[in-house]
PDB file as gemmi writes it, atoms N, CA and C in Angstrom:
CRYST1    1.000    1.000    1.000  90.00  90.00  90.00 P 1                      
ATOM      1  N   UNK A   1     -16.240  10.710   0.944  1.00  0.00           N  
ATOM      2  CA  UNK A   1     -15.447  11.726   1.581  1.00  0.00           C  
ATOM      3  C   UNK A   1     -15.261  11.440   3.070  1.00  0.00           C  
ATOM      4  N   UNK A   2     -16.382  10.837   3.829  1.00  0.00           N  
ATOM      5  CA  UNK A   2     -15.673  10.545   5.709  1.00  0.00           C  
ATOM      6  C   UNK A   2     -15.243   9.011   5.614  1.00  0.00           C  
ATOM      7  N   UNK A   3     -15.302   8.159   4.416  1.00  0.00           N  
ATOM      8  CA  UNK A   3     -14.407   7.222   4.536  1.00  0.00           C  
ATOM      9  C   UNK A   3     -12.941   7.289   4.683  1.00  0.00           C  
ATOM     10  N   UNK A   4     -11.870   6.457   5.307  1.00  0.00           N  
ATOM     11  CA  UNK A   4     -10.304   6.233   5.224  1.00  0.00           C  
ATOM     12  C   UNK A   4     -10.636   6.034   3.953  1.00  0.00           C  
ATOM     13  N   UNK A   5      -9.379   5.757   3.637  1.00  0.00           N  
ATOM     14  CA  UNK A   5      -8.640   5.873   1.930  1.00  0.00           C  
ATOM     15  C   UNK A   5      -7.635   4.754   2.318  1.00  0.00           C  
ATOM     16  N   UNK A   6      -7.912   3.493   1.551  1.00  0.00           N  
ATOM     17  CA  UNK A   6      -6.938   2.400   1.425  1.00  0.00           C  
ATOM     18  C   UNK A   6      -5.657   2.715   1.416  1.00  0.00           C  
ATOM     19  N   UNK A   7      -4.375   1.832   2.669  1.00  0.00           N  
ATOM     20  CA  UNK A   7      -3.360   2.185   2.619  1.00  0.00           C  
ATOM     21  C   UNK A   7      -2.500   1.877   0.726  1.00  0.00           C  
ATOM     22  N   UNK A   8      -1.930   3.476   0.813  1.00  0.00           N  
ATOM     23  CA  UNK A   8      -1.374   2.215  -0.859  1.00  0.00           C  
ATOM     24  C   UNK A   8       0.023   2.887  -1.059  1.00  0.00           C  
ATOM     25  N   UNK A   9       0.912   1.845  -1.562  1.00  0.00           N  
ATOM     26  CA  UNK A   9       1.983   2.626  -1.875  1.00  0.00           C  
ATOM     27  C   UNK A   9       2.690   2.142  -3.100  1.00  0.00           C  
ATOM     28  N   UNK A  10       4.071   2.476  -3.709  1.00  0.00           N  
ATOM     29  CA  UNK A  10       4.240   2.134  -5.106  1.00  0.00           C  
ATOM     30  C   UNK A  10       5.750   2.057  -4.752  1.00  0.00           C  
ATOM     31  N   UNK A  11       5.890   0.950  -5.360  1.00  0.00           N  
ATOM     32  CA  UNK A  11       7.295   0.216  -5.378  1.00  0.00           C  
ATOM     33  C   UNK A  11       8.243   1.206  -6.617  1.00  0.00           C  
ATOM     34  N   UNK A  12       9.706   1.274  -5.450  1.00  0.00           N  
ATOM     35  CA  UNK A  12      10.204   2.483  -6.593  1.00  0.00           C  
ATOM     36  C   UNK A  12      11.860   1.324  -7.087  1.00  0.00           C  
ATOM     37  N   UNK A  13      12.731   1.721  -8.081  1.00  0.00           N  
ATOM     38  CA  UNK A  13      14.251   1.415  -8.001  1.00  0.00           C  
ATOM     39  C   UNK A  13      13.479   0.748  -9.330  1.00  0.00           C  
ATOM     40  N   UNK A  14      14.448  -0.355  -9.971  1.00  0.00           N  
ATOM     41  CA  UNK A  14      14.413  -1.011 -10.769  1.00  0.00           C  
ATOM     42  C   UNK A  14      13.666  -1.907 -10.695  1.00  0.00           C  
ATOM     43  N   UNK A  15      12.758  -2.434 -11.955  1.00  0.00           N  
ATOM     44  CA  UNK A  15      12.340  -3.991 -11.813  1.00  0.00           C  
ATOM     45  C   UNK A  15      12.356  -5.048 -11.052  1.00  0.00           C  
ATOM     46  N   UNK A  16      14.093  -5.147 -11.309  1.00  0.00           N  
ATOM     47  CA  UNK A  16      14.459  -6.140 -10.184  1.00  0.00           C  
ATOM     48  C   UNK A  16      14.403  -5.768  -9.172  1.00  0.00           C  
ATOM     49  N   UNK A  17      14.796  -4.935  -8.488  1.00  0.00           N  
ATOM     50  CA  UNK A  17      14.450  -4.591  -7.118  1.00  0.00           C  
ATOM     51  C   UNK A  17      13.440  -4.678  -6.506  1.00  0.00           C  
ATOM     52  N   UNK A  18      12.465  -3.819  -7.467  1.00  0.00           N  
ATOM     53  CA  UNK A  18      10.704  -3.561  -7.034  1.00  0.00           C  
ATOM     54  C   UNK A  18      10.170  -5.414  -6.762  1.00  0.00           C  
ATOM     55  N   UNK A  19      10.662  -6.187  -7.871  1.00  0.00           N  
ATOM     56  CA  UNK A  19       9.539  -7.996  -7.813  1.00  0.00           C  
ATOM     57  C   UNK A  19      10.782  -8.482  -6.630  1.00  0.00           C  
ATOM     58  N   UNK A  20      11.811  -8.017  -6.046  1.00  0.00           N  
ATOM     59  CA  UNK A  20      12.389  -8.665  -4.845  1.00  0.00           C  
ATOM     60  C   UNK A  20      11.987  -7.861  -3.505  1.00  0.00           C  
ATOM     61  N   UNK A  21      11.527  -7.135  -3.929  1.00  0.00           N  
ATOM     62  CA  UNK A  21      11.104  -6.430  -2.306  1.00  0.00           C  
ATOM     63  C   UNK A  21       9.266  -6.410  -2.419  1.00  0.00           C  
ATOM     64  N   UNK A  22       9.010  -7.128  -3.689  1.00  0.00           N  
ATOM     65  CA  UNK A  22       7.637  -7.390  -3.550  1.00  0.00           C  
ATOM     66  C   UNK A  22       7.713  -8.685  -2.941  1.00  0.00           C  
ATOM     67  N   UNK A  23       8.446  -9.890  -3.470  1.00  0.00           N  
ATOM     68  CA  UNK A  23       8.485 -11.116  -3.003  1.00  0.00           C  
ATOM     69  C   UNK A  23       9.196 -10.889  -1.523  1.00  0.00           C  
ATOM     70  N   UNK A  24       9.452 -10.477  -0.368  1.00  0.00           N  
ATOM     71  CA  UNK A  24       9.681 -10.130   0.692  1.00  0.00           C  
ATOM     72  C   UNK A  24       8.570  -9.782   1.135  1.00  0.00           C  
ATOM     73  N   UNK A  25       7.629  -8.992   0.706  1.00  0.00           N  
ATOM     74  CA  UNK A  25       6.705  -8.569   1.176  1.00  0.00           C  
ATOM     75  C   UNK A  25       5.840  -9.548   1.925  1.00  0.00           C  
ATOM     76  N   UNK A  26       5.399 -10.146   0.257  1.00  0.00           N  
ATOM     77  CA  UNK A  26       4.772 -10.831   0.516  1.00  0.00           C  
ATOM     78  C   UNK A  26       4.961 -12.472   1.213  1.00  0.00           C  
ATOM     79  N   UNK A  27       6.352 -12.822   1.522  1.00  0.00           N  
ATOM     80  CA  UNK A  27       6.475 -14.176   2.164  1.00  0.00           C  
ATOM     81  C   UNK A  27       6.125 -13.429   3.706  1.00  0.00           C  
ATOM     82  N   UNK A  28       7.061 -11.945   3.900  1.00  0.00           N  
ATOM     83  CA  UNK A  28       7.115 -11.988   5.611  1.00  0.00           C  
ATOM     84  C   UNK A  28       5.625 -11.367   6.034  1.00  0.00           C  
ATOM     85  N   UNK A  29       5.145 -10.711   5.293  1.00  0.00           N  
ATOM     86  CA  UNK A  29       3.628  -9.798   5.720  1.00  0.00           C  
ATOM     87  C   UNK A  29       2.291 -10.234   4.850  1.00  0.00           C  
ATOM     88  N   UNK A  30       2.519 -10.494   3.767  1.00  0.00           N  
ATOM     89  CA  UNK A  30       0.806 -10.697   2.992  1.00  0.00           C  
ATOM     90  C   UNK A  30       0.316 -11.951   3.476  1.00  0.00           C  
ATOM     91  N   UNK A  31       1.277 -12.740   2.912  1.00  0.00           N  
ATOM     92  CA  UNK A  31       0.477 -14.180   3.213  1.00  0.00           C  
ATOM     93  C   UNK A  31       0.545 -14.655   4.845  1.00  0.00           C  
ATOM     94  N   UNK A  32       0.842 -14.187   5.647  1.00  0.00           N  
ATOM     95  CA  UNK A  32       1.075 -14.869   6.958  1.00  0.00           C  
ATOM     96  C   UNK A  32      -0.446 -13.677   7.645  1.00  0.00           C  
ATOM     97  N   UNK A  33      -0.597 -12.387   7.239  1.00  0.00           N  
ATOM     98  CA  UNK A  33      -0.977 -11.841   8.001  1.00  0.00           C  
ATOM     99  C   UNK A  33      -2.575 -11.561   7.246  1.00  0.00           C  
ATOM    100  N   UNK A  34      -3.023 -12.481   6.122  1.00  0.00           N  
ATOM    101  CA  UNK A  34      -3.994 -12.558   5.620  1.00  0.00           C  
ATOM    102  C   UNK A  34      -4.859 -13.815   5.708  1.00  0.00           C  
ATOM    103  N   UNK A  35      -3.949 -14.949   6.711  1.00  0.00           N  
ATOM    104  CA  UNK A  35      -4.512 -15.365   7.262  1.00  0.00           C  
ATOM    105  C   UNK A  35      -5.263 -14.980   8.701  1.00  0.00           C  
ATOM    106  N   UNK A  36      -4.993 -14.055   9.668  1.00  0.00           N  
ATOM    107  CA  UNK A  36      -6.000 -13.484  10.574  1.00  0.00           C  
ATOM    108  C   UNK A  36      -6.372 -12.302  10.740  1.00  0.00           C  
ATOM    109  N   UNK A  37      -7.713 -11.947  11.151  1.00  0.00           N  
ATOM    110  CA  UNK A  37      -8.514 -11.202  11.418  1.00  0.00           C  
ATOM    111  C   UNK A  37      -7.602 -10.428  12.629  1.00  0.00           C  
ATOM    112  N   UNK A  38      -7.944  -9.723  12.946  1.00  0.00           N  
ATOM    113  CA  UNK A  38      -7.184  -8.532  13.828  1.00  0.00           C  
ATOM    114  C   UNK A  38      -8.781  -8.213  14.707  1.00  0.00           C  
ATOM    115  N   UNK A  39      -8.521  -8.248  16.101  1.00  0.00           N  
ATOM    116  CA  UNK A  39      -9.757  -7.818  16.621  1.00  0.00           C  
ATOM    117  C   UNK A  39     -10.109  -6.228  17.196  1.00  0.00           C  
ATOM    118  N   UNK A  40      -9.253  -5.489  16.384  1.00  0.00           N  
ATOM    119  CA  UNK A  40      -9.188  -4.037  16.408  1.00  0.00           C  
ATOM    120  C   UNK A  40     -10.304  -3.749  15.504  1.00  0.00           C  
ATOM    121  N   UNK A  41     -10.899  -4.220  14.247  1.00  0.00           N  
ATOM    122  CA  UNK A  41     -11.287  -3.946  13.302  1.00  0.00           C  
ATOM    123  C   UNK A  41     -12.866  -3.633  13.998  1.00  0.00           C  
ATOM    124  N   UNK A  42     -13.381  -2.278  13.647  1.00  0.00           N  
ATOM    125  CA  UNK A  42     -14.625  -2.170  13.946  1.00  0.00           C  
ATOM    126  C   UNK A  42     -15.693  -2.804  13.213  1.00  0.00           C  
ATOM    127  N   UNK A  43     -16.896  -3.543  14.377  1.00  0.00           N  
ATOM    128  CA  UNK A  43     -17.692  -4.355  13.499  1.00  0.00           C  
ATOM    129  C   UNK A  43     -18.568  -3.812  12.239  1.00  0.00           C  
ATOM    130  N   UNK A  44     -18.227  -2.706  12.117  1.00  0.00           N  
ATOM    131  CA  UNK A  44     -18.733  -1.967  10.193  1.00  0.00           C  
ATOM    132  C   UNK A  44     -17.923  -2.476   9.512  1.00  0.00           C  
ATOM    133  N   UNK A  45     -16.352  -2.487   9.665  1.00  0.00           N  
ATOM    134  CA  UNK A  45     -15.548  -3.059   9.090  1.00  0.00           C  
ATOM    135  C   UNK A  45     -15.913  -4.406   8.963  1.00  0.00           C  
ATOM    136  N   UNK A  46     -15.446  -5.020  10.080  1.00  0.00           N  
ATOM    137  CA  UNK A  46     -15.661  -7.011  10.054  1.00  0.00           C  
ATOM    138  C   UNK A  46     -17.034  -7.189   8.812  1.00  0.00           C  
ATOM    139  N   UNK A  47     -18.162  -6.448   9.739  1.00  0.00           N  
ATOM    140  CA  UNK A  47     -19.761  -6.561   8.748  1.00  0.00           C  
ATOM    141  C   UNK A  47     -19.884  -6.704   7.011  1.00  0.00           C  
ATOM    142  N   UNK A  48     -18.393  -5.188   7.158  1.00  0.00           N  
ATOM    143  CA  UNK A  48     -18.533  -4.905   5.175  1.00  0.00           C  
ATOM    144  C   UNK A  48     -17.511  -5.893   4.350  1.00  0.00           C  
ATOM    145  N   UNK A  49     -16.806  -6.817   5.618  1.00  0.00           N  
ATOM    146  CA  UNK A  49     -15.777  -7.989   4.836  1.00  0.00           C  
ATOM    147  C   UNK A  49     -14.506  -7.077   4.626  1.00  0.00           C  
ATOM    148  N   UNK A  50     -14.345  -6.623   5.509  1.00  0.00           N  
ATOM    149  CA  UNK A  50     -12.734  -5.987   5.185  1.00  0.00           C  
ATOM    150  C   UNK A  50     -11.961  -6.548   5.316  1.00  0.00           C  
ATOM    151  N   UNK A  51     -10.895  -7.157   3.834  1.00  0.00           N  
ATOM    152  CA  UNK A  51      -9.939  -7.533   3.794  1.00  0.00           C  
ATOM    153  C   UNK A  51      -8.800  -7.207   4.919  1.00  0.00           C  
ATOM    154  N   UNK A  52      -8.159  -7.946   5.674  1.00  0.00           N  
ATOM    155  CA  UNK A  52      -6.735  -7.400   6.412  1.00  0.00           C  
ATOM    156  C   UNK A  52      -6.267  -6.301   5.851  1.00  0.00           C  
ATOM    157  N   UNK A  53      -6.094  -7.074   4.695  1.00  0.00           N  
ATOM    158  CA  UNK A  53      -4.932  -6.257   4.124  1.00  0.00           C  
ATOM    159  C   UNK A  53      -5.429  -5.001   3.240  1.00  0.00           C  
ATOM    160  N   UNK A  54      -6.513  -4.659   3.120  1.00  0.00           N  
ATOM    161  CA  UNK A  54      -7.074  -3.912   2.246  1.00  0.00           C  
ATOM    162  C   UNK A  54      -7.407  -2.814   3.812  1.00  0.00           C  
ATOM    163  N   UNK A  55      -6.561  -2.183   4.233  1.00  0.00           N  
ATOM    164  CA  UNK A  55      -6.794  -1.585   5.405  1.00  0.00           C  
ATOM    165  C   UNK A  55      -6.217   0.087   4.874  1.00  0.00           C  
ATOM    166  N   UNK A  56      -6.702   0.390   5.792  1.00  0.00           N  
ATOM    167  CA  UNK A  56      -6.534   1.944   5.862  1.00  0.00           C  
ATOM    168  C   UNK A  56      -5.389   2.558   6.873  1.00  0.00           C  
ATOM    169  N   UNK A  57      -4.621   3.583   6.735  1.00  0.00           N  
ATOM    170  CA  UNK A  57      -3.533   3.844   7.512  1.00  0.00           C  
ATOM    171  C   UNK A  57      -3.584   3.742   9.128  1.00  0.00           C  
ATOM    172  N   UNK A  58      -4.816   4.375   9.332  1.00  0.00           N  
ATOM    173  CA  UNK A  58      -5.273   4.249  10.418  1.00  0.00           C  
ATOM    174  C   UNK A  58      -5.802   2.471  11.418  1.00  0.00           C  
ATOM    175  N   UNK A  59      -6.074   2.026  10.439  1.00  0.00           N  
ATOM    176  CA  UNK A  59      -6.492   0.215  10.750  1.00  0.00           C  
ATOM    177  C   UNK A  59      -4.753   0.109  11.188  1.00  0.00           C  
ATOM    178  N   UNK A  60      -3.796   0.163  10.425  1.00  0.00           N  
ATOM    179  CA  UNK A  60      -2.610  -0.429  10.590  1.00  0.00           C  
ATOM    180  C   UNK A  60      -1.793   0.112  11.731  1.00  0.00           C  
ATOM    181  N   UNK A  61      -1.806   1.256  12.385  1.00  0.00           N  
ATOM    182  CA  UNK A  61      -1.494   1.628  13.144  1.00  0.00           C  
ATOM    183  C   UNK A  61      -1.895   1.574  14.224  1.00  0.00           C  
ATOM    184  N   UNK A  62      -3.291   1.216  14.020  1.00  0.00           N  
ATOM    185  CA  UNK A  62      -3.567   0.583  15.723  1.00  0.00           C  
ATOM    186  C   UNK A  62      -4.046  -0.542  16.075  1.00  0.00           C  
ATOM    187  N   UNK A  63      -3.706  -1.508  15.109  1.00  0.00           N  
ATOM    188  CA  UNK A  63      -3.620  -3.124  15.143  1.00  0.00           C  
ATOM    189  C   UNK A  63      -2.427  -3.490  15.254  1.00  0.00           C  
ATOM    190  N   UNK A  64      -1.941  -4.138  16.822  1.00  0.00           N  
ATOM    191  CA  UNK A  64      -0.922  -4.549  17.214  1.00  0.00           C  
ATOM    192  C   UNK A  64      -0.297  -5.672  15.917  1.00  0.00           C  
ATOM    193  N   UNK A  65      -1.175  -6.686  15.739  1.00  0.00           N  
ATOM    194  CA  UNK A  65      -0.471  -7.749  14.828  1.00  0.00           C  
ATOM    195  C   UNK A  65       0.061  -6.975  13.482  1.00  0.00           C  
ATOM    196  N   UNK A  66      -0.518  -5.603  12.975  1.00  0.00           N  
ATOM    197  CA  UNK A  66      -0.003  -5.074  11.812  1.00  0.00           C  
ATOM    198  C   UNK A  66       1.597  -4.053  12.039  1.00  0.00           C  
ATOM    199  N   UNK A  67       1.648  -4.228  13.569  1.00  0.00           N  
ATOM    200  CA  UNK A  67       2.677  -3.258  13.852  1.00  0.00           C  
ATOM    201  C   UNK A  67       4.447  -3.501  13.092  1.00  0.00           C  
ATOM    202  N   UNK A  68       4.575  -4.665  12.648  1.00  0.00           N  
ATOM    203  CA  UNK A  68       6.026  -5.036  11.840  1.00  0.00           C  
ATOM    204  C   UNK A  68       5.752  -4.328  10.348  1.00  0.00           C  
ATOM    205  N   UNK A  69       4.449  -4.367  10.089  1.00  0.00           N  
ATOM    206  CA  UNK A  69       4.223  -4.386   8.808  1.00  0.00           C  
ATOM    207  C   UNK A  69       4.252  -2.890   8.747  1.00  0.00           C  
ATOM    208  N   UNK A  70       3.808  -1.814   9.753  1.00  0.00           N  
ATOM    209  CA  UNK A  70       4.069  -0.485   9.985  1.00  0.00           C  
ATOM    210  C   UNK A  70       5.351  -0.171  10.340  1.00  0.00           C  
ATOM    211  N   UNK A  71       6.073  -0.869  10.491  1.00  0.00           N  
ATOM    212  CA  UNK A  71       7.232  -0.414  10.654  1.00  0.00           C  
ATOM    213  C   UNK A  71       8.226  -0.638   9.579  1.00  0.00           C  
ATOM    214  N   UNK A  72       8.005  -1.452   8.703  1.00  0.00           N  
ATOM    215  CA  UNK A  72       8.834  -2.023   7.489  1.00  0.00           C  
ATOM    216  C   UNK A  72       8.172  -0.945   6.405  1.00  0.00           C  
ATOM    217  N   UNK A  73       7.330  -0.661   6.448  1.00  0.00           N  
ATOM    218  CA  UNK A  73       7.014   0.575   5.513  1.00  0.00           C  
ATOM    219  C   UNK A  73       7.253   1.890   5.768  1.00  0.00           C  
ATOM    220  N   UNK A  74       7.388   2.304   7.285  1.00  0.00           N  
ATOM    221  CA  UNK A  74       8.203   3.611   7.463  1.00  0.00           C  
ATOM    222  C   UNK A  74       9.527   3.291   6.967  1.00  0.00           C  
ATOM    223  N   UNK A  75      10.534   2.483   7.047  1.00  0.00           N  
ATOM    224  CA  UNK A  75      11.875   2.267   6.671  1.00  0.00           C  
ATOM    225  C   UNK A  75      12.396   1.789   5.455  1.00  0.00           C  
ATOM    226  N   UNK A  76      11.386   1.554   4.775  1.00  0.00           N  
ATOM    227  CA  UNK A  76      11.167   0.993   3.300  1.00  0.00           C  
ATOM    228  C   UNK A  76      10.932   2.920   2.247  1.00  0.00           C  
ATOM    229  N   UNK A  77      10.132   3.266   3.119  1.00  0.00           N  
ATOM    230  CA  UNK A  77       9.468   4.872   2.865  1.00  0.00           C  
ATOM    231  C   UNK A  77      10.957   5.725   2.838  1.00  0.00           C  
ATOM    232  N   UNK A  78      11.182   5.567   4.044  1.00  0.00           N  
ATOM    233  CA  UNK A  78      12.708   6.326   4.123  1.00  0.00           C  
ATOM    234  C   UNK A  78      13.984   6.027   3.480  1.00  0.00           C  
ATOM    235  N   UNK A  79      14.443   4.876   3.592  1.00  0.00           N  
ATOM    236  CA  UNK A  79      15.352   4.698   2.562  1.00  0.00           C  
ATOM    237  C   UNK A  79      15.397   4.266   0.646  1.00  0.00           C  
ATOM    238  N   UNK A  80      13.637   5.175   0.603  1.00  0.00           N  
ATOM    239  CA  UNK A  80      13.147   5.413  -1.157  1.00  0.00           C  
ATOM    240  C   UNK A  80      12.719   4.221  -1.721  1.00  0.00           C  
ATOM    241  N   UNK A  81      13.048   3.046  -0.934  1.00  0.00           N  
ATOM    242  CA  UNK A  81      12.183   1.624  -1.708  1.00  0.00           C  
ATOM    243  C   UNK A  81      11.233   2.012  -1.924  1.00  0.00           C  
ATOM    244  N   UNK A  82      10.413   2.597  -1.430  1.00  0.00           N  
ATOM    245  CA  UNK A  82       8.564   2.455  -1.678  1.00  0.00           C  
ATOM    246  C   UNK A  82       8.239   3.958  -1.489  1.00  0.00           C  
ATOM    247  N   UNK A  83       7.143   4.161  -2.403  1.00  0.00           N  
ATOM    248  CA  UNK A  83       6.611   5.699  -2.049  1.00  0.00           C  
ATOM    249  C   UNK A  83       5.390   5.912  -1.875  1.00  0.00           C  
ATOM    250  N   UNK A  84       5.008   5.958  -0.369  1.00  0.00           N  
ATOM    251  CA  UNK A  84       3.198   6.184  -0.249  1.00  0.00           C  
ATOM    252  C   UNK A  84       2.387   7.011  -1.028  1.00  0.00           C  
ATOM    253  N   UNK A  85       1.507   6.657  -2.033  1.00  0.00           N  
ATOM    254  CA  UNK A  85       0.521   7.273  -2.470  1.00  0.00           C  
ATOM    255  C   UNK A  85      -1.048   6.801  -2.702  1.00  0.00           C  
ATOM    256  N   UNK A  86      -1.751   7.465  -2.874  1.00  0.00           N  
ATOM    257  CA  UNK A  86      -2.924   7.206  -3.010  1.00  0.00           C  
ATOM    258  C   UNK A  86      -3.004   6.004  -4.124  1.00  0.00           C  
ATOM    259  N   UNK A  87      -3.983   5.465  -3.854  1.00  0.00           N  
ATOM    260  CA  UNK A  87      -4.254   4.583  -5.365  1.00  0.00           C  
ATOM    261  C   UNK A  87      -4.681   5.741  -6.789  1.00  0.00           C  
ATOM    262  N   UNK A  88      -5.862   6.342  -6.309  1.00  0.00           N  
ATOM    263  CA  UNK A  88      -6.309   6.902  -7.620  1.00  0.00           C  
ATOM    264  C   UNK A  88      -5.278   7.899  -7.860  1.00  0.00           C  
ATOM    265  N   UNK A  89      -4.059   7.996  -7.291  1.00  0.00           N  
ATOM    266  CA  UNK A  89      -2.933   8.487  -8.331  1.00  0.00           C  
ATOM    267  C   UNK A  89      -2.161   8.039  -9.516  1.00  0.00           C  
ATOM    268  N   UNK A  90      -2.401   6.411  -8.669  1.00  0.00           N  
ATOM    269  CA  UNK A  90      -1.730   5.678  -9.341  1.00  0.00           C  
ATOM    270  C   UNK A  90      -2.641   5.390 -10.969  1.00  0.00           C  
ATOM    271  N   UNK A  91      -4.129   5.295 -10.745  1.00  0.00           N  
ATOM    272  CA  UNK A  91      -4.435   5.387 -12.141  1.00  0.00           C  
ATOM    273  C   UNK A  91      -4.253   6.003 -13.302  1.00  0.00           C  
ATOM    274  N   UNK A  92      -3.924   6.968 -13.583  1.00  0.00           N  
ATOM    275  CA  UNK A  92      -3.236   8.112 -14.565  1.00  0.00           C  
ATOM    276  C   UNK A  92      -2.572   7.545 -15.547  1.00  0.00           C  
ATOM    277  N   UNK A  93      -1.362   7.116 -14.785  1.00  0.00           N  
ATOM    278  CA  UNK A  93       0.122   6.700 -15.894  1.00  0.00           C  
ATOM    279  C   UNK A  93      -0.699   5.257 -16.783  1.00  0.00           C  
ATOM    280  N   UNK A  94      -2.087   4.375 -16.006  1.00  0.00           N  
ATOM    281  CA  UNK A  94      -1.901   3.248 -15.932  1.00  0.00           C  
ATOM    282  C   UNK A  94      -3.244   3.076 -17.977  1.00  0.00           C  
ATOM    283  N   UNK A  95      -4.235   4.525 -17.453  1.00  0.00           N  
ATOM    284  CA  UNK A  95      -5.036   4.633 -18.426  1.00  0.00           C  
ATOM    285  C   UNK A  95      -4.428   5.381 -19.321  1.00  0.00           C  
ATOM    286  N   UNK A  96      -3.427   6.270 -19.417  1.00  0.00           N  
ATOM    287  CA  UNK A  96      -2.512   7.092 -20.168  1.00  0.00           C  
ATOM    288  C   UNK A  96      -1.780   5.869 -21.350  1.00  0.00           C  
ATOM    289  N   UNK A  97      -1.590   5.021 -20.309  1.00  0.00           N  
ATOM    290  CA  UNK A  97      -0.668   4.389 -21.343  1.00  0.00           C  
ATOM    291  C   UNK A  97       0.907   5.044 -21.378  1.00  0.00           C  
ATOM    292  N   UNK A  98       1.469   5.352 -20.867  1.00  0.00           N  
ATOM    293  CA  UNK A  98       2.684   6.473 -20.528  1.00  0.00           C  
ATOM    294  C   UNK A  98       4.014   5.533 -20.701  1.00  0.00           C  
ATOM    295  N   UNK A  99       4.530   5.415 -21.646  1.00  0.00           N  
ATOM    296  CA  UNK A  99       5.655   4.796 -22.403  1.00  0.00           C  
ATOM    297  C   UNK A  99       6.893   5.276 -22.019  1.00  0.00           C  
ATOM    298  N   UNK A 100       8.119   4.904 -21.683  1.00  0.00           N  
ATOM    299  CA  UNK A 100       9.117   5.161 -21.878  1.00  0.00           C  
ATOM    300  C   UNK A 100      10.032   6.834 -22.480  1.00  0.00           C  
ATOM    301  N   UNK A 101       9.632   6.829 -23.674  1.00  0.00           N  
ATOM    302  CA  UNK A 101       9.721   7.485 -24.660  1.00  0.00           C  
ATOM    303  C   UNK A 101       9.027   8.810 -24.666  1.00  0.00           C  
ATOM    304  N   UNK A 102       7.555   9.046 -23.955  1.00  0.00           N  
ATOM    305  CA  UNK A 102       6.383   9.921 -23.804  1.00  0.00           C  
ATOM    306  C   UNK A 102       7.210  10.863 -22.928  1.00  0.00           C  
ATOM    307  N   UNK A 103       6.873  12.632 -22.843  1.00  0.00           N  
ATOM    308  CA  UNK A 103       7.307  13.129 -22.021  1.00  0.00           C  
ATOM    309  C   UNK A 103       6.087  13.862 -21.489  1.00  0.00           C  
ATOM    310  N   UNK A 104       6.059  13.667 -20.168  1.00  0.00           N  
ATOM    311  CA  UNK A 104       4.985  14.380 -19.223  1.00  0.00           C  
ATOM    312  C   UNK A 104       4.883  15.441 -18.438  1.00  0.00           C  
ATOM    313  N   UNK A 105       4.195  16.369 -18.609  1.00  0.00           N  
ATOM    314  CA  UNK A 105       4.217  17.694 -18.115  1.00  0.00           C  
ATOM    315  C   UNK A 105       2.946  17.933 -17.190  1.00  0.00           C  
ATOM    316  N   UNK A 106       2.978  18.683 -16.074  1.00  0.00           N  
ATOM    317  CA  UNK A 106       1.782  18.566 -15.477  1.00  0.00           C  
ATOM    318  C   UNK A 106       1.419  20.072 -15.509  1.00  0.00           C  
ATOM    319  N   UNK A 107      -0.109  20.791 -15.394  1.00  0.00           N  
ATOM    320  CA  UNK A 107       0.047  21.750 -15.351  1.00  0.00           C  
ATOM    321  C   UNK A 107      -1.159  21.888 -14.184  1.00  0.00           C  
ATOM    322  N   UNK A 108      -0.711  23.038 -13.586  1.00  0.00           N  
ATOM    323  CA  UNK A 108      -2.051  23.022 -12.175  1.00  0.00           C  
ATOM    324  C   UNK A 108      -2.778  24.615 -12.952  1.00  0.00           C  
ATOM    325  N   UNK A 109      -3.642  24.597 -12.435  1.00  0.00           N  
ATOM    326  CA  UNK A 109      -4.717  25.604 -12.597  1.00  0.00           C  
ATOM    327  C   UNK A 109      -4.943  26.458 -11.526  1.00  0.00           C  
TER     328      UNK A 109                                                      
END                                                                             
């Protein structure tokens, strides 16, 4: 509970769209920026092996070298390519098994 929560978000539009704006991603931001360490990262972080890229909203926003990569996801966010959410949201549909065909209803309590 006083840990950040891994930045995560979920690729939206079609197939094709989603594996071409994944392959963008990853030529202009994953692989270039997973080669260095950022010296923003507090040494609990550095200590526990924190991935770059396995960062928290807060890591990315105040690590200058992550600042393109914060900015391509506000504008990616806004014009509906991508939609920030938690990861453990994302588990649901993934253990559900949630088909095409299935219709889903949510109900709150």
């Amino acid at each position: 509970m006083k840990e950040n929560l891994p930045a995560a978000f979920r690729l939206t539009g079609t197939k094709d769209m989603a594996c071409a704006l994944l392959r963008v991603m990853k030529t202009t931001f994953f692989e270039p920026l997973s080669q260095i360490t950022p010296p923003e990262l507090t040494p609990e972080e550095q200590e526990a092996g924190e991935e770059p890229l396995n960062l928290t909203r807060k890591n990315i926003r105040r690590c200058e070298a992550y600042w393109q990569l914060h900015q391509f996801l506000i504008s990616e966010t806004e014009t509906g390519n991508i939609s920030r959410q938690e990861a453990v949201s994302m588990i649901p549909p993934v253990v559900l098994d949630v088909q095409p065909h299935h219709k889903v209803s949510v109900s709150c309590v």
